[in-house]
C-alpha positions as CSV (number, residue, x, y, z in Angstrom):
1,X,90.0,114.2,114.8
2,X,93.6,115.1,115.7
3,X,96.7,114.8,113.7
4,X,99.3,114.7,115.9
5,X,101.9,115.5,113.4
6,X,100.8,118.7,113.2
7,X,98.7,119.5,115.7
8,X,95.6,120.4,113.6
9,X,91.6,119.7,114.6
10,X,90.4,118.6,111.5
11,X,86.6,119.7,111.0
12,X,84.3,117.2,109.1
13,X,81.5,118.7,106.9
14,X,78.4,116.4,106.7
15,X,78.5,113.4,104.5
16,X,77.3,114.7,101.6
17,X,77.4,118.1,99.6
18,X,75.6,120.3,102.8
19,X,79.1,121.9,103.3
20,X,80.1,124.8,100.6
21,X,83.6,125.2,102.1
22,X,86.4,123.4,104.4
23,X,86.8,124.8,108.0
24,X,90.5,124.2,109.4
25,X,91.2,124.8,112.8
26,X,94.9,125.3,114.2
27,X,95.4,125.1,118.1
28,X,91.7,126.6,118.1
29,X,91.9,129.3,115.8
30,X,90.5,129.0,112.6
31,X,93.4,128.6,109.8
32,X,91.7,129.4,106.6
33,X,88.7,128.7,105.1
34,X,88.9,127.7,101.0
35,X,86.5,126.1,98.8
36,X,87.9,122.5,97.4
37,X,88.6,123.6,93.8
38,X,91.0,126.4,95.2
39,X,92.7,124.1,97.5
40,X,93.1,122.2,94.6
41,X,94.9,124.3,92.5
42,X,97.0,125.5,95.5
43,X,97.6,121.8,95.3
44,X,98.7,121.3,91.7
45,X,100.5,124.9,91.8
46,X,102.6,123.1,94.8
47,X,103.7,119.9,93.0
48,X,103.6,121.6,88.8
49,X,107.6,122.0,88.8
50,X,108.1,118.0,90.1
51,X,105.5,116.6,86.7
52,X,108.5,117.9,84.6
53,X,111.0,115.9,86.2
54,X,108.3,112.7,86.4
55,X,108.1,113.5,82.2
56,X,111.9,113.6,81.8
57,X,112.7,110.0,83.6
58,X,109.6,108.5,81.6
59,X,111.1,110.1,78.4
60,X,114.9,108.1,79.1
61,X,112.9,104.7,80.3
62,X,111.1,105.0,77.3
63,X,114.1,105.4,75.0
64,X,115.5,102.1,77.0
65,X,112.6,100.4,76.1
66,X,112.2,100.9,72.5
67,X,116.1,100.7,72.3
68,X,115.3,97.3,73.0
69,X,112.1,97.0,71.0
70,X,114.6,97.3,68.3
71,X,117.6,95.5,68.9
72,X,114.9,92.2,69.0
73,X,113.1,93.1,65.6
74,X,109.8,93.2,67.2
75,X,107.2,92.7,64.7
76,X,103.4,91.5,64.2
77,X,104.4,87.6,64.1
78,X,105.9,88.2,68.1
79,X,101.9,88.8,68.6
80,X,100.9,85.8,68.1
81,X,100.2,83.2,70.7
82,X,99.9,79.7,72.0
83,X,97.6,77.2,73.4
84,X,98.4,73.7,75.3
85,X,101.8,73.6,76.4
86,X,103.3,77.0,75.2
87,X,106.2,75.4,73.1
88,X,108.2,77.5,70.6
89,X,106.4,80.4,72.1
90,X,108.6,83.4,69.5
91,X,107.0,85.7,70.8
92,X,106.7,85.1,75.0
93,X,110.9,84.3,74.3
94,X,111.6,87.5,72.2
95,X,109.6,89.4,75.3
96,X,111.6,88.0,78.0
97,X,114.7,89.1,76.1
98,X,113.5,92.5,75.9
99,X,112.7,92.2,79.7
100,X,115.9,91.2,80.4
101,X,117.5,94.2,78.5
102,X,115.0,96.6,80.4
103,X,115.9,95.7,83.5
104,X,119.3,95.4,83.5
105,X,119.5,91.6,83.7
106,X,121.0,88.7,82.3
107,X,117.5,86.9,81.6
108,X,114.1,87.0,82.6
109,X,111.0,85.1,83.1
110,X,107.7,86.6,82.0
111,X,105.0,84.9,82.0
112,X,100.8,85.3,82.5
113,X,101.4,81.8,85.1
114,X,102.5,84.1,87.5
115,X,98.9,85.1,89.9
116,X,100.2,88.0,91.4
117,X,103.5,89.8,92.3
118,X,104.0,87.7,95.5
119,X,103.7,84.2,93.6
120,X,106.7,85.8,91.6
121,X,108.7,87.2,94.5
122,X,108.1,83.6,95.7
123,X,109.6,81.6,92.4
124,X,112.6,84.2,93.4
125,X,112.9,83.0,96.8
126,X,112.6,79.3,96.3
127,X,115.3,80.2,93.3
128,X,117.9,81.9,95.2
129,X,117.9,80.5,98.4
130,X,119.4,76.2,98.8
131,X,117.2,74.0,100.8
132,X,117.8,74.4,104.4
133,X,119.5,78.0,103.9
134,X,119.1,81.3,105.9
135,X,117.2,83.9,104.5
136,X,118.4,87.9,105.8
137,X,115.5,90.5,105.6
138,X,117.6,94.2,105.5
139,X,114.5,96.0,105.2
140,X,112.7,94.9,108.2
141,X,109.3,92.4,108.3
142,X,108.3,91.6,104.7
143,X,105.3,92.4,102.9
144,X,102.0,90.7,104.7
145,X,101.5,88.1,102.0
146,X,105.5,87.2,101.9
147,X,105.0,86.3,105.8
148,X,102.9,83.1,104.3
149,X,105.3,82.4,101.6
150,X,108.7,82.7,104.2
151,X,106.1,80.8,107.0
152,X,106.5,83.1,109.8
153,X,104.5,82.7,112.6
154,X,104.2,80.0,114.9
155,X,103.8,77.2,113.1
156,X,105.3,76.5,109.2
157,X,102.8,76.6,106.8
158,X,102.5,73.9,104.2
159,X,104.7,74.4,101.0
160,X,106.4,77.5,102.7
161,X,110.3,78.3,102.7
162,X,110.7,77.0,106.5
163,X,108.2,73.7,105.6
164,X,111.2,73.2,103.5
165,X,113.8,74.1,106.3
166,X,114.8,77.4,105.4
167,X,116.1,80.0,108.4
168,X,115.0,83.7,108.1
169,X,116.3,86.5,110.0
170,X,115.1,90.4,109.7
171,X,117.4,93.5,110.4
172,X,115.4,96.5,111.5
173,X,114.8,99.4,109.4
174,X,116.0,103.1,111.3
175,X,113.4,104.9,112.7
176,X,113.7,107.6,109.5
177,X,112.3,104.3,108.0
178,X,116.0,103.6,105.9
179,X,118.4,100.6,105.9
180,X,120.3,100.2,109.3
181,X,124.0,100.1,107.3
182,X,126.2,99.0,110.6
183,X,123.3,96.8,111.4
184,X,123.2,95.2,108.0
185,X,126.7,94.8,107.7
186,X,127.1,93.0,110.9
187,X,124.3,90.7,110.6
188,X,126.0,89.8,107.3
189,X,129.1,88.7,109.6
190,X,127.6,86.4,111.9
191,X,126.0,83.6,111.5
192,X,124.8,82.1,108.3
193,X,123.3,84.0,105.4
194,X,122.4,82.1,101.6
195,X,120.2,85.2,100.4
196,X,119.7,88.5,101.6
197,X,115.8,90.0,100.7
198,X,115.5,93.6,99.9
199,X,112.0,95.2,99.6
200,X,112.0,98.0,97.8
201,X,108.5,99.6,98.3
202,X,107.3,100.3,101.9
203,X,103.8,97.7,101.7
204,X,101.5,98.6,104.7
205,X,104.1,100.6,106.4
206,X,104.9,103.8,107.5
207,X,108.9,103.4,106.1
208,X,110.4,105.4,102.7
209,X,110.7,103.3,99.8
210,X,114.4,102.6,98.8
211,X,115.5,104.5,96.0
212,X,117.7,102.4,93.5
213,X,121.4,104.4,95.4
214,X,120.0,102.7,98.7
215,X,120.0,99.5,96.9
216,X,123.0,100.0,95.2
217,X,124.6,100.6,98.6
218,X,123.2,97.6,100.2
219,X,124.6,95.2,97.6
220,X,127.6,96.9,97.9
221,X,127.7,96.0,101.2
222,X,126.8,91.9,101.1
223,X,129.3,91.7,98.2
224,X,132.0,92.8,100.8
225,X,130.5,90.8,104.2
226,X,128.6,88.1,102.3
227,X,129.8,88.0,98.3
228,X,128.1,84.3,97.7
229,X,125.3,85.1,99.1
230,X,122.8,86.2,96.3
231,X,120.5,89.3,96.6
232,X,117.0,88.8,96.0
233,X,114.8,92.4,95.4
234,X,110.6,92.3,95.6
235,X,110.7,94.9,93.2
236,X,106.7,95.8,93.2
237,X,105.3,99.4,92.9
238,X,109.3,100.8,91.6
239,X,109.5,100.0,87.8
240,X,110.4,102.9,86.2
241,X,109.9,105.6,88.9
242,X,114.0,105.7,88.0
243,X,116.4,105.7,85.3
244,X,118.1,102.2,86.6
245,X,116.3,99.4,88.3
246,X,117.7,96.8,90.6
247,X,119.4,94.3,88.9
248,X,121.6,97.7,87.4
249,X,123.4,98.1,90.6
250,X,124.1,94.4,91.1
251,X,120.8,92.5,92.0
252,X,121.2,89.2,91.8
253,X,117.3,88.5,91.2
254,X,114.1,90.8,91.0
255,X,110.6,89.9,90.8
256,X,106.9,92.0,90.3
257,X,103.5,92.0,89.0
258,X,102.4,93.1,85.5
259,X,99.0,94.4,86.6
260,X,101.3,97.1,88.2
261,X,103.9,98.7,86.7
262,X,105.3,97.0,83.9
263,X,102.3,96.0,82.6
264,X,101.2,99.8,81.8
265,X,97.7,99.0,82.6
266,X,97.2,96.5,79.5
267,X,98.8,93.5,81.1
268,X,95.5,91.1,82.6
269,X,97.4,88.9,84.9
270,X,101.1,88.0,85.3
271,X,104.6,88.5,86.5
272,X,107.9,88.5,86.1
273,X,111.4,87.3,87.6
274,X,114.6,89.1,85.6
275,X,118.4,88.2,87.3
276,X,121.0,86.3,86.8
277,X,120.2,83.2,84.4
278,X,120.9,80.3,86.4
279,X,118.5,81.6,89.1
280,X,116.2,82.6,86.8
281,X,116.2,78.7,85.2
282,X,115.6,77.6,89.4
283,X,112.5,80.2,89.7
284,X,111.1,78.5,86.3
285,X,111.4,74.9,88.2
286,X,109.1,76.7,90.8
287,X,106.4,78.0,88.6
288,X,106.3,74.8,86.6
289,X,108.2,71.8,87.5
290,X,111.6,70.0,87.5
291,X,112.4,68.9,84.4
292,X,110.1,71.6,82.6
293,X,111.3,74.8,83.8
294,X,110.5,77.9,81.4
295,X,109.5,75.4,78.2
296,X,106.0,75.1,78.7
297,X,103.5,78.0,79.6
298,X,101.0,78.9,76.6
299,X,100.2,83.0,76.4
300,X,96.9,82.3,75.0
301,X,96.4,85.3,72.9
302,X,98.0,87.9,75.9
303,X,101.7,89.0,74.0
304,X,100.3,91.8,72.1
305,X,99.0,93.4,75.4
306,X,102.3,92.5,77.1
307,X,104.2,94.0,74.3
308,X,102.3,97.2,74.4
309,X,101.8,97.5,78.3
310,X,105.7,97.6,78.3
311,X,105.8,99.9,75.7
312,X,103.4,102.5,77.2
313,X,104.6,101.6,80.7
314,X,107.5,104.6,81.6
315,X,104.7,107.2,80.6
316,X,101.8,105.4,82.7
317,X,104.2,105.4,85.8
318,X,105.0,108.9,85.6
319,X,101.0,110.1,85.4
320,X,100.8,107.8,88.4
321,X,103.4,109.5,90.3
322,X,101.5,112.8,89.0
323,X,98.3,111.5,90.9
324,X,100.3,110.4,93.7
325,X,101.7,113.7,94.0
326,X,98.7,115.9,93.5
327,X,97.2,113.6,96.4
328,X,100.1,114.1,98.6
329,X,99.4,117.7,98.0
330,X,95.8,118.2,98.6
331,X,95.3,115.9,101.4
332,X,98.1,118.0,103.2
333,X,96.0,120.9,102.4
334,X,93.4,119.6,104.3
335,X,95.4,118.9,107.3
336,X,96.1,114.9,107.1
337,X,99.7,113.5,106.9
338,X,101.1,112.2,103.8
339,X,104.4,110.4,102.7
340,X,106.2,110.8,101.2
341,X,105.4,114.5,101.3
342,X,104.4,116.3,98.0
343,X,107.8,117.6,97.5
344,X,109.4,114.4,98.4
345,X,111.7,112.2,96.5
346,X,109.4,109.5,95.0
347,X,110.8,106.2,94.5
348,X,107.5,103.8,93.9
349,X,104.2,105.0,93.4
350,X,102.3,104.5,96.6
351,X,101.3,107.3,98.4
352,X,100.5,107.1,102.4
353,X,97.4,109.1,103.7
354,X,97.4,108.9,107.4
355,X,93.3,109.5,108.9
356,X,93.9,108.5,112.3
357,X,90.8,107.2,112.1
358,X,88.4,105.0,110.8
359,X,85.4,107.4,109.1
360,X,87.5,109.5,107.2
361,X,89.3,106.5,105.8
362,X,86.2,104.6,104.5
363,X,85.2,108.2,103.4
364,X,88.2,108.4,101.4
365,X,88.0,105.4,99.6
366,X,84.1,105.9,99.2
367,X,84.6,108.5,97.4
368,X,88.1,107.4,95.5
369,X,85.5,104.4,94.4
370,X,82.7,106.6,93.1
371,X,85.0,108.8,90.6
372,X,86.2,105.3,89.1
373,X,85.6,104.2,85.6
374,X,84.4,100.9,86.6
375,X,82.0,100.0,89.5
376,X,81.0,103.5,90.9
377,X,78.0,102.5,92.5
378,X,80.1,100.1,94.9
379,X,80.7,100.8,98.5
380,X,83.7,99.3,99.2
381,X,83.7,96.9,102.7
382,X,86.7,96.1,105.1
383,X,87.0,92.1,104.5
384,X,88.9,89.2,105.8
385,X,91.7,89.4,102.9
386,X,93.9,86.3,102.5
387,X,97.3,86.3,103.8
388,X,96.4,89.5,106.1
389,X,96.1,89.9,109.5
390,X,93.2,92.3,109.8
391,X,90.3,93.6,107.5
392,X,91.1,95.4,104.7
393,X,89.3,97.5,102.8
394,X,90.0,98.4,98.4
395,X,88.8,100.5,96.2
396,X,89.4,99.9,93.2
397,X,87.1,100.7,90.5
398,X,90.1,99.3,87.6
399,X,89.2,97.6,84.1
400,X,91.4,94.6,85.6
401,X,90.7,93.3,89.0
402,X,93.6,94.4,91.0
403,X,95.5,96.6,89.1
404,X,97.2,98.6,91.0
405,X,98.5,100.7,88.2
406,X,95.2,102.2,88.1
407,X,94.3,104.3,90.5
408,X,93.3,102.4,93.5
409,X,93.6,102.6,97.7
410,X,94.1,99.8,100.1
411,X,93.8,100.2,103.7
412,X,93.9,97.9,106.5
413,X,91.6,98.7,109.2
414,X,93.7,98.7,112.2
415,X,95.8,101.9,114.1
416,X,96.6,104.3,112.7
417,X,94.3,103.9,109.7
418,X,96.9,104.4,107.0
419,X,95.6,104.2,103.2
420,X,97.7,103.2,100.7
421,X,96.9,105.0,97.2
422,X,98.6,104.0,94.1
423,X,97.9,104.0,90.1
424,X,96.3,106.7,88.1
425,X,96.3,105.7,84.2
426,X,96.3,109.3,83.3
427,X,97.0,112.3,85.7
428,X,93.7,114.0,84.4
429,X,91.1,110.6,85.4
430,X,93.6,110.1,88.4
431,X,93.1,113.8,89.7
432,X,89.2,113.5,89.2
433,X,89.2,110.5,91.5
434,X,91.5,112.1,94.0
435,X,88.7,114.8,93.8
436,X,86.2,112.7,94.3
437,X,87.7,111.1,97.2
438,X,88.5,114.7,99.3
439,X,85.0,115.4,98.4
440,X,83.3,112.8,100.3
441,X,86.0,113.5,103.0
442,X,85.1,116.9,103.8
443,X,81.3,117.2,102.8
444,X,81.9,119.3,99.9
445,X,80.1,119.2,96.4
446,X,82.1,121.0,94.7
């Protein structure tokens, strides 16, 4: 296989432990040839100096948190709690206050209703944006799963923001994979514009994630071309990877998952919408129903883990950005192309392998499977994923389904055979799996 990026031959070992060390080849001549476990530490010597600044961001998001812990007298009754409709719920309230304060908003809706992050980007979008409004895309073609939700394609599909007569338009990103600025700001200027979408993390792409500064300078911008219009961020895969979050720097809403992030690997299901209040109330009509809004919606025993998977949250981010770095590192070592780079500004957790091929992919996430607490013995398949284009292949061997705060890989099986890592509970169970995955890669059983 070639990686153009750098001009390497990469030479596979056999599938399995025949292989006692990795051959590299550089425009024919052979580069070096290294045992994994000493690539490995060349690895974590490489990336040691960035874990300290990882520890010292968790360190002031943790503060944050139990700043706020504290201002809302968080005790063993908020643990509690209910069953049918979910009224007086103490505890879900006292949460979403302390959400709110997190992030940086004026109030928030968390709530295990939500299925997945894009249901909660979703209740955003239906929240922010009047019926028969344009929604503006700044960061390019949205997420696979949001195409479904915005109904892009050619024909609207049923319940979808154009079913309901909603316009979108989309500003390309630059080919560095940033914000296009001039672009932005004159799409702003002409024509109509209710809500602009920002997505923070770079999905199934080959773009940088936006640090909280590029958002920052983005709403800076629509509150001078467009200051109505309110600014809507899929926030997914970036809690606490900074000091400040979205809604800091003038967000109007933000939405994510709490099987990633937030949920510091505790959370079983749900998601969350924090913003300004009256949008907020409008994404509560969409999760429930008019007339009901945020009143209803039992937590059925779940606070205590939502409580706690907040609490341990800026600490399980920062081993994940560990992992991703380590991975970045290795896998670079062994002549693949990642980003961002190990040395790279991380500003969500997901880490890029590029294979260029299909083998060495499945390989990858083979082996990522087999060093995984749960389900080791799977193979993971490419299937026909709902609200994707293409096969796509997971492993993810996570004590809840999904959770992409532990260490897990999706791929889609099409050109150029990206994989997209993320997660890593703790750097030490994270690294074994990253192991484990350049071990079936190259052959080695080391």
């Amino acid at each position: 296989m070639t990686d153009r990026a750098f001009g390497r031959r990469i030479v596979l070992g056999p599938f399995e432990g025949e292989a006692d060390s990795l051959s590299m080849l550089v425009w024919g001549k052979t580069m070096f040839q290294l045992p994994l476990n000493m690539l490995a530490d060349k690895a974590q010597a490489l990336v040691a100096d960035h874990f300290e600044a990882f520890s010292q961001v968790a360190h002031s998001n943790t503060r944050r948190v139990l700043d706020a812990f504290a201002r809302h007298r968080v005790s063993d009754g908020h643990f509690a709690g209910t069953t049918g409709y979910g009224y007086d719920d103490a505890g879900r309230d006292v949460l979403e206050a302390i959400y709110a304060d997190v992030m940086g908003a004026e109030d928030a809706l968390v709530r295990i209703q939500f299925v997945n992050g894009t249901h909660a980007i979703a209740c955003a979008l239906f929240g922010a944006l009047p019926p028969g409004g344009t929604l503006l895309s700044v960061t390019g073609e949205p997420y696979d799963t949001l195409r479904g939700v915005i109904g892009l394609g050619d024909t609207p599909k049923f319940g979808s923001l154009r079913h309901f007569g909603a316009h979108f338009r989309q500003v390309e990103m630059t080919e560095d994979g940033l914000p296009d600025f001039p672009v932005v700001r004159e799409a702003l200027r002409t024509g109509e514009v209710d809500a602009v979408f920002i997505q923070r993390s770079r999905g199934y792409s080959n773009r940088q994630a936006l640090s909280v500064a590029h958002i920052e300078a983005l709403v800076g911008i629509i509150r001078q071309e467009r200051p109505g219009a309110a600014v809507v961020v899929d926030n997914c895969y970036g809690e606490f990877v900074e000091e400040r979050e979205p809604c800091h720097v003038g967000a109007d809403l933000m939405a994510g998952s709490l099987i990633k992030n937030p949920g510091g690997g505790l959370a079983a299901t749900g998601g969350y919408v924090a913003g300004r209040k009256d949008l907020v109330e409008r994404a509560a009509t969409r999760l429930t129903a008019p007339g009901i809004g945020r009143a209803c919606g039992a937590t059925l025993g779940q606070n205590r883990l939502l409580y706690q998977g907040l609490f341990q949250a800026p600490h399980t981010v920062s081993q994940a950005l560990m992992t991703a770095a380590f991975c970045a590192a290795l896998l670079q070592e062994m002549g693949y192309e990642a980003s961002p780079g190990p040395l790279d500004e991380r500003c969500d957790i997901i880490q890029m392998i590029r294979f260029g091929a299909p083998e060495p992919l499945l390989r990858f996430c083979s082996g990522l499977q087999s060093g995984s607490p749960v389900d080791s013995f799977v193979t993971p398949e490419p299937w026909a994923m709902p609200g994707y284009d293409c096969q796509v292949v997971m492993a993810a061997g996570a004590f809840v389904q999904g959770a992409s705060i532990e260490l897990s890989c999706d791929a889609p099986i099409r050109p150029p055979f990206d994989a997209f890592l993320q997660g890593g509970l703790t750097y030490e169970s994270g690294k074994a799996g990253i192991l484990s995955a350049a071990r079936r890669i190259s052959g080695q059983n080391v």
